[in-house]
C-alpha positions in Angstrom: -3.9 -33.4 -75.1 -0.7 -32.1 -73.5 2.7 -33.0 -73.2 4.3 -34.2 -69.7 6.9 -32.2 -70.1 3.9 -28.9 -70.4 2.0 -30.2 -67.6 5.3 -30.5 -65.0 6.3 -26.7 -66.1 2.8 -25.9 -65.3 3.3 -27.1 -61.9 6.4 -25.4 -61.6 4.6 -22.4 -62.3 2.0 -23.1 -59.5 -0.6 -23.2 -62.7 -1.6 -26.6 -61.7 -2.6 -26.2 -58.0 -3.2 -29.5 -55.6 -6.3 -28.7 -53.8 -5.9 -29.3 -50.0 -8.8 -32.2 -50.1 -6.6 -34.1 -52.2 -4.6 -37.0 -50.1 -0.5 -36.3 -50.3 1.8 -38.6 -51.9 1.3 -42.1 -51.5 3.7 -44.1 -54.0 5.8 -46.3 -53.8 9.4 -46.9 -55.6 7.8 -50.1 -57.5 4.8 -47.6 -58.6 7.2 -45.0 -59.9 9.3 -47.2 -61.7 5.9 -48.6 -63.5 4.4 -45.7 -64.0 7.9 -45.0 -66.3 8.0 -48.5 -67.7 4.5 -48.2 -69.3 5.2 -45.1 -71.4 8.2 -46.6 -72.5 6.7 -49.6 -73.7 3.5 -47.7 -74.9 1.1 -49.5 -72.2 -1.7 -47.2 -71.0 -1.1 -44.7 -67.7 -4.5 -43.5 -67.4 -5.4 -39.8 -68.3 -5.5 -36.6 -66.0 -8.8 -34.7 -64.2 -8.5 -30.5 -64.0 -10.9 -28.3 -63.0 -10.4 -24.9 -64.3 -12.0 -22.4 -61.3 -11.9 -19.0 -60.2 -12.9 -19.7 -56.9 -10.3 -22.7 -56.1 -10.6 -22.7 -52.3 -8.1 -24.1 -50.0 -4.5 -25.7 -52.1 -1.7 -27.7 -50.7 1.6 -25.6 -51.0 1.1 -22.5 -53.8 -0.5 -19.5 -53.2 -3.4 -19.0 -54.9 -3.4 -15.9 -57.8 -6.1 -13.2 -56.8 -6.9 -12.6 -60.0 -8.4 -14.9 -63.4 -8.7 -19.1 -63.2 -6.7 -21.7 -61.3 -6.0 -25.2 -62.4 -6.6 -27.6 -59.8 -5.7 -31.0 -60.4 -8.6 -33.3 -59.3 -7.0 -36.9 -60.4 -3.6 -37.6 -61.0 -1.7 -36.3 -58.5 0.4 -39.5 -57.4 1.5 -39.7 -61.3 2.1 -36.0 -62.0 4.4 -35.7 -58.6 6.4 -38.6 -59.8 6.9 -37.3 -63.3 7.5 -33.8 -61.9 10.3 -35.6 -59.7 11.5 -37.8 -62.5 11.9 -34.6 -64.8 12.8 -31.4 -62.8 15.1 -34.0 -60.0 13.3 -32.2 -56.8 10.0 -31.8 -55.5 7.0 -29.9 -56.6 5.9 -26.9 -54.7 2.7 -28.5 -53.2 5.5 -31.0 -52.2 5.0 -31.3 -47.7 6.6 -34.0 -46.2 6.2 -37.1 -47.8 9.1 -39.5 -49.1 9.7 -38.8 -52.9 12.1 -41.5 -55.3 15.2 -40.2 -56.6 17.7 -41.7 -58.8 16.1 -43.9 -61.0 18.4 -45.8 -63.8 17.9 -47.7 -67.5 19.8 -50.0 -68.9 20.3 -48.7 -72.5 21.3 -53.0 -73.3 18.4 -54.5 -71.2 15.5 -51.9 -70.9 15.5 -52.3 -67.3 14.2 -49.6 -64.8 16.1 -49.7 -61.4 16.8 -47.4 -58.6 20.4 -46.8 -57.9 22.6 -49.4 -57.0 26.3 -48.7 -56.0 27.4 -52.3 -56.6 25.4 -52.9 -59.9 25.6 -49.6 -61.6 28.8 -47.7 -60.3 30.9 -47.7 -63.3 28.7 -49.4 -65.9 28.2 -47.5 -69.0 25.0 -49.3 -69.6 23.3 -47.5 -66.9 22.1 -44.2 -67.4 20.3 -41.9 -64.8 17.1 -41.2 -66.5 16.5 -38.0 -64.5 19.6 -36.9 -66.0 18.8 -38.1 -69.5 15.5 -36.5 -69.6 16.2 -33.2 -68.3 19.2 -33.1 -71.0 17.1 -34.0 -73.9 18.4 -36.4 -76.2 19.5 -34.1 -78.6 21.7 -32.2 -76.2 22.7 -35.9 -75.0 23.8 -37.2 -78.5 25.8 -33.7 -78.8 28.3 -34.7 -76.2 28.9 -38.4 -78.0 32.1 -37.3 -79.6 33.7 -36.1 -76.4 33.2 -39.7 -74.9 35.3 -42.9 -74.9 35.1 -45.2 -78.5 33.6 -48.2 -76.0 30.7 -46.0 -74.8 30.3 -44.5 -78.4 29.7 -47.7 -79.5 27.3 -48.2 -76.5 25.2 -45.9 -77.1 25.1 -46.2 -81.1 24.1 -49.6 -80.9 21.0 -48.2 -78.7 19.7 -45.3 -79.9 16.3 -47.1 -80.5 16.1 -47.6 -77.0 17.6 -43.6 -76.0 14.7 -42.7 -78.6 12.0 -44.6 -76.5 13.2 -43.4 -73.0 12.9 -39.6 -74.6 9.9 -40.3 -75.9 8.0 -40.6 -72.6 7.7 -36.8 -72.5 5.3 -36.9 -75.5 1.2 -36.5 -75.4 -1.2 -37.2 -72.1 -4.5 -36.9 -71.8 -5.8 -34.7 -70.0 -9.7 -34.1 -69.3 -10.9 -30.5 -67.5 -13.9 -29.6 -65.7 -14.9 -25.8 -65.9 -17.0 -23.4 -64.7 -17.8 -21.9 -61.8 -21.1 -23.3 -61.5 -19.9 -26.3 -59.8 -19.8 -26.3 -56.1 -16.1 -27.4 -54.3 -18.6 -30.1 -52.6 -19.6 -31.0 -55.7 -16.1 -31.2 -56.9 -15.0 -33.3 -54.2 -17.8 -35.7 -55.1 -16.6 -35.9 -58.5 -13.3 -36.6 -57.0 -14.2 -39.5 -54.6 -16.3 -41.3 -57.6 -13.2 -41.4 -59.6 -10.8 -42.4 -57.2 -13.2 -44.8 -56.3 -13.3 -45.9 -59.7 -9.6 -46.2 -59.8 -9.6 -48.4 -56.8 -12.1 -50.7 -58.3 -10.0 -51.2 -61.5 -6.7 -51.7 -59.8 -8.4 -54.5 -57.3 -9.9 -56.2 -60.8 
């Protein structure tokens, strides 16, 4: 098990490497906004697939350390570049050119995820920018409470539950690792297309 917030500063370390057979980023706003809504509400996200090599070929981005074992992240990079955006607010350093989602909001009085919207949000106290929130830390975020209005005091008192649960999506992910340098990149790639191809069957059923 690890932590999402240990798994996106080992991407900002370049110790989880994209390997350049991997696709780039795909998502869309809808998916990243799901894949935030499920930990929140405890629903399932699906785990992570490492291999742990020290012969890691060709990688997207990072340079490669000469020396000891590379991470290379063989399913789960759609998920870990959104929460990597969602936590750290830019992109990761395998990051090329592909459209990332910025700016995503909760409502702290309705649980709703949204991206921003100027006429909707501008002004509202019940919207909160979650990249924001989560690279404060709640704690830190509760520490500035007396320093704001009584009306948004209240706010937020009446919804720490909820602050609590948005927090809380930092906690524990699976994560399952190949090793050894007995297997072959070929046979890592195969690995990789029968799981992705597993994914795809799931998400069509």
């Amino acid at each position: 098990m690890a932590t999402i917030q240990e798994l996106v500063a080992d991407v900002r370390l370049s110790e989880i490497l994209l390997p350049e057979f991997q696709r780039g980023y795909v998502w869309k706003g809808d998916q990243v906004r799901g894949l935030v809504q499920s930990p929140y509400r405890k629903h399932p996200t699906g785990d992570f697939l490492t291999w742990k090599t020290a012969n890691p070929g060709k990688v997207r981005g990072s340079k490669v350390e000469q020396e000891g074992n590379s991470i290379l992240l063989l399913d789960g990079q759609q998920r870990l570049t959104s929460l990597f955006v969602l936590f750290e607010g830019k992109a990761p350093p395998f990051y090329e050119v592909e459209s990332l989602f910025f700016n995503l909001h909760f409502n702290m009085q309705t649980e709703e995820f949204r991206f921003f919207q100027k006429t909707m949000m501008e002004g509202s106290p019940d919207w909160i920018s979650v990249h924001a929130f989560l690279k404060e830390g709640f704690a830190a975020y509760l520490e500035r409470l007396p320093k704001l209005d009584v009306e948004e005091q209240t706010l937020i008192q009446n919804n720490l539950a909820r602050l609590a649960k948005l927090d809380a999506i930092r906690n524990s992910y699976q994560v399952d690792q190949l090793s050894g340098d007995e297997l072959t990149t070929e046979q890592v790639v195969l690995i990789f297309n029968r799981v992705n191809s597993a994914d795809t069957l799931l998400t069509k059923a």
